[in-house]
C-alpha positions as CSV (number, residue, x, y, z in Angstrom):
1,X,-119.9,71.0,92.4
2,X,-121.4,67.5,94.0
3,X,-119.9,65.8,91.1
4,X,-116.5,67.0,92.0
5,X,-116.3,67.2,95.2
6,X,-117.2,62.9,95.8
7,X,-114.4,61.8,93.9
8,X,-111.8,64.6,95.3
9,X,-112.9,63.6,98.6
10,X,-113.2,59.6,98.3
11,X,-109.6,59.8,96.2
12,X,-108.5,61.8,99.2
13,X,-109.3,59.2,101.7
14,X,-108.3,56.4,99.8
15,X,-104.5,58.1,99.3
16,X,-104.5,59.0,102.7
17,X,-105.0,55.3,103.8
18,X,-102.7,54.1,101.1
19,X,-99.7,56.3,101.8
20,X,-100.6,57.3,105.2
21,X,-101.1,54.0,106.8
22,X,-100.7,51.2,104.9
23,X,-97.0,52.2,103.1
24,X,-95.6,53.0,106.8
25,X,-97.0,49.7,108.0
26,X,-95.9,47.7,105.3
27,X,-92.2,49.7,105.1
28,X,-92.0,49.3,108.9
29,X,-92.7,45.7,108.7
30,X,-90.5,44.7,106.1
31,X,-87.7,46.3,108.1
32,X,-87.8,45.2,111.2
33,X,-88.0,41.7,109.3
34,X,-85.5,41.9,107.2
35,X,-82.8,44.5,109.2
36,X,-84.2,44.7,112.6
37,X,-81.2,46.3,114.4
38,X,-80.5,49.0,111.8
39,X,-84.3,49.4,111.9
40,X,-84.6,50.4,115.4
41,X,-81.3,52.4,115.8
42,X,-78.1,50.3,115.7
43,X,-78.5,50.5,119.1
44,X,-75.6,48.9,121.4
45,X,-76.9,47.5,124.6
46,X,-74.2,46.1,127.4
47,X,-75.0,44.5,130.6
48,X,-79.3,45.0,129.2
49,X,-78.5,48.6,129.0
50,X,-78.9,50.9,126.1
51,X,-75.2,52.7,126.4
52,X,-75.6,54.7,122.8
53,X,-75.8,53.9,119.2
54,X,-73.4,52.9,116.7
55,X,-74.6,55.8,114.6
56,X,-74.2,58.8,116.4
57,X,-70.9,59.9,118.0
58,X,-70.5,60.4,122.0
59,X,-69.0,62.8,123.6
60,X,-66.0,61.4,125.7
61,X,-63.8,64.1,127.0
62,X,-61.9,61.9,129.7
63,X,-58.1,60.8,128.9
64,X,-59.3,57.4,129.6
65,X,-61.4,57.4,126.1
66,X,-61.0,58.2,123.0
67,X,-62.2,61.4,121.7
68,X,-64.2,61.4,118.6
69,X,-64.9,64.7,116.1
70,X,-65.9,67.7,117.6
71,X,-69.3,68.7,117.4
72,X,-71.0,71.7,116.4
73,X,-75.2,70.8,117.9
74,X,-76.3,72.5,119.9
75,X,-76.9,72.9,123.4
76,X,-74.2,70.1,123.9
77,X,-72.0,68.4,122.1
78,X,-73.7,65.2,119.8
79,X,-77.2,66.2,120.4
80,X,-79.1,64.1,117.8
81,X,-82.2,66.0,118.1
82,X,-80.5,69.2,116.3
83,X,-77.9,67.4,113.9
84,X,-75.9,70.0,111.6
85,X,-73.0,71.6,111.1
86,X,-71.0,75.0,112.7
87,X,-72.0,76.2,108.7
88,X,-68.5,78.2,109.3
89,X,-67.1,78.8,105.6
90,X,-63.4,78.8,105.0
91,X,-63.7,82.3,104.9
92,X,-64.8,83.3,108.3
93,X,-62.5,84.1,111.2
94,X,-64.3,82.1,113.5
95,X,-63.3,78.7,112.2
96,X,-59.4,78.8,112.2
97,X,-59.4,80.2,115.8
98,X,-62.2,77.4,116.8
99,X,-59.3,75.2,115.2
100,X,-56.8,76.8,116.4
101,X,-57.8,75.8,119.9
102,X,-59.0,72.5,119.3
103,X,-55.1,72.1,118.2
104,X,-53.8,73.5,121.3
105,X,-56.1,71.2,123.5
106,X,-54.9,68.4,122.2
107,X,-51.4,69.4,122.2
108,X,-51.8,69.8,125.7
109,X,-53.6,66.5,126.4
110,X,-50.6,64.6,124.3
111,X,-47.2,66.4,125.0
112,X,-46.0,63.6,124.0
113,X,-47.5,63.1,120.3
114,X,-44.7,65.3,117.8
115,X,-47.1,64.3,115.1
116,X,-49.1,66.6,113.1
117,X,-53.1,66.2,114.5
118,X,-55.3,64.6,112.3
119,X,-57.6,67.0,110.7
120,X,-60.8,65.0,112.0
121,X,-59.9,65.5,115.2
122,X,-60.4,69.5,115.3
123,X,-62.9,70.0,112.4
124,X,-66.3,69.5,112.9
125,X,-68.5,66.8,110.5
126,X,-71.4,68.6,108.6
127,X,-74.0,66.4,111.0
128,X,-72.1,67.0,114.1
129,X,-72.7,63.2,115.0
130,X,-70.0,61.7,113.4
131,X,-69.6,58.3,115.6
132,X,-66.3,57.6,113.7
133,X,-62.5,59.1,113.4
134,X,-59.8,58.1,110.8
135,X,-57.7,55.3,111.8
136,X,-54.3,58.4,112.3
137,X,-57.0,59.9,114.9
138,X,-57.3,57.1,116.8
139,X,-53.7,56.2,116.6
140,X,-52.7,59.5,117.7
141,X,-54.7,59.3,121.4
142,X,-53.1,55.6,121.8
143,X,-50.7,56.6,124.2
144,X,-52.5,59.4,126.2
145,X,-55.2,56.0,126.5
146,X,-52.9,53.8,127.2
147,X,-51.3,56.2,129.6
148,X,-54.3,56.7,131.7
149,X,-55.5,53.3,132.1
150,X,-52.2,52.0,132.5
151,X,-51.8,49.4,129.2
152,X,-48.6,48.8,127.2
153,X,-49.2,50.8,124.2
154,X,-48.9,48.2,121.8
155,X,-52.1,46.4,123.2
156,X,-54.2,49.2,122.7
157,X,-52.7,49.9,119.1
158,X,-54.0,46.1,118.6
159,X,-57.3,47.2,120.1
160,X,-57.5,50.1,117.6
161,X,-56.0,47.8,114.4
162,X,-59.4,45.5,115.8
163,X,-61.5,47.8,115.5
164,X,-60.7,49.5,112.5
165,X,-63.2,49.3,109.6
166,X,-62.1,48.6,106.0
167,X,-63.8,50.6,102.7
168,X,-67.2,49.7,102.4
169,X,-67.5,46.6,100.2
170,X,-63.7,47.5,99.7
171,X,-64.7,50.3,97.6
172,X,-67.0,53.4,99.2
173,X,-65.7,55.6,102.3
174,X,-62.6,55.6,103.8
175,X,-61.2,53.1,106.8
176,X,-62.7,54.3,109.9
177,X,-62.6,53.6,113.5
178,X,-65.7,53.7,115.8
179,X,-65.0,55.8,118.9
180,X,-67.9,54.1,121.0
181,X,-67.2,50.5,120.0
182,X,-63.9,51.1,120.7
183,X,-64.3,52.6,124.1
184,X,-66.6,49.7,125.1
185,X,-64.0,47.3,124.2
186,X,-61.2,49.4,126.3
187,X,-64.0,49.3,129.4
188,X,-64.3,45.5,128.5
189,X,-60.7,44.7,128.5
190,X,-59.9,46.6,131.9
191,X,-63.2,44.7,133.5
C-alpha cells in the first residue's frame, strides 16, 4: 500500500501545482500582456468611472436611450451573475404573449414608427446579456431618441451609421450596433 500511496500522492501535488497554480498564473499573465482590456472585462470607463462593459447589455428604459434586447435574468433585467435564457420553447403560451407585449410597448413608445419591429427588440438572447441590437433596431428608436433629446433625426441616424459594426473579419456574425457605446456617444454629443 506504501508503495502506492507515495507516488499517487507526490503525482497529486505536483498536478495540483502544475494545473492549479502555475497554468492560471502563466494563462493570466500572458493575457493581460498580450490583450489586457479584454482580459479584465472590456470594461468602458468615462470621466475615471467604470460606467459598464462592452460585453454585457444595460438596461436603459428611458426614451432618451436606446433600448437594447430584452432580458430574461433574473431578479433584474442584465444581471450578469445569473446569465441565461427565458428557456420558453416556441411551443409555450408564455412566449408569444411575453412578445405580444413587448410589441405593444414599443408601439406605444413610437406612435410614430409604421414599421414592422425588429424581432431583436422583443425576443430575448439565450444569455440575456446581449450588449448589442441589429442595425433595423437601432434605426427604429432613432426618432423616439432624437425626439426626446431634441436632435434632427438625421444626426442621430449618423450617430447610429458610426457606430454600427461590420461582420467580423467581414465574414462571422451579423452587423450590430452596441447599445452602450452608442448611448455614451448620444450623452457625449449633448455634453
Amino acid at each position: 500500500m506504501k508503495n502506492h500511496l507515495r507516488p499517487a500522492l507526490m503525482l497529486f501535488g505536483i498536478l495540483t501545482l502544475l494545473t492549479g497554480l502555475l497554468y492560471p498564473l502563466a494563462v493570466t499573465g500572458i493575457a493581460q500582456a498580450v490583450f489586457p482590456e479584454q482580459a479584465n472585462g472590456s470594461l468602458i470607463v468615462r470621466d475615471g468611472k467604470v460606467v459598464g462593459s462592452a460585453l454585457i447589455g444595460q438596461n436603459f428604459t428611458e426614451n432618451q436611450y436606446f433600448w437594447g434586447r430584452p432580458s430574461a435574468t433574473g431578479p433584474m433585467p442584465n444581471n450578469a451573475a445569473n446569465s441565461g435564457g427565458s428557456n420558453l420553447g416556441p411551443t409555450n403560451p408564455a412566449l408569444p404573449d411575453a412578445v405580444k407585449e413587448r410589441i405593444a410597448a414599443l408601439k406605444a413608445a413610437h406612435p410614430a414608427q409604421s414599421g414592422p419591429v425588429p424581432v431583436d427588440l422583443v425576443t430575448a438572447s439565450a444569455s440575456g446579456l446581449d450588449p448589442q441590437i441589429s442595425p433595423a433596431a437601432a434605426r427604429y428608436q432613432v426618432e423616439r431618441v432624437a425626439q426626446a433629446r431634441q436632435l434632427p433625426v438625421e444626426k442621430v441616424l449618423k450617430l447610429v451609421e458610426a457606430h454600427t459594426e461590420g461582420r467580423q473579419w467581414g465574414v462571422f456574425g451579423e452587423a450590430r450596433v452596441n447599445v452602450l457605446q452608442l448611448n455614451l456617444a448620444l450623452d457625449k454629443l449633448m455634453s
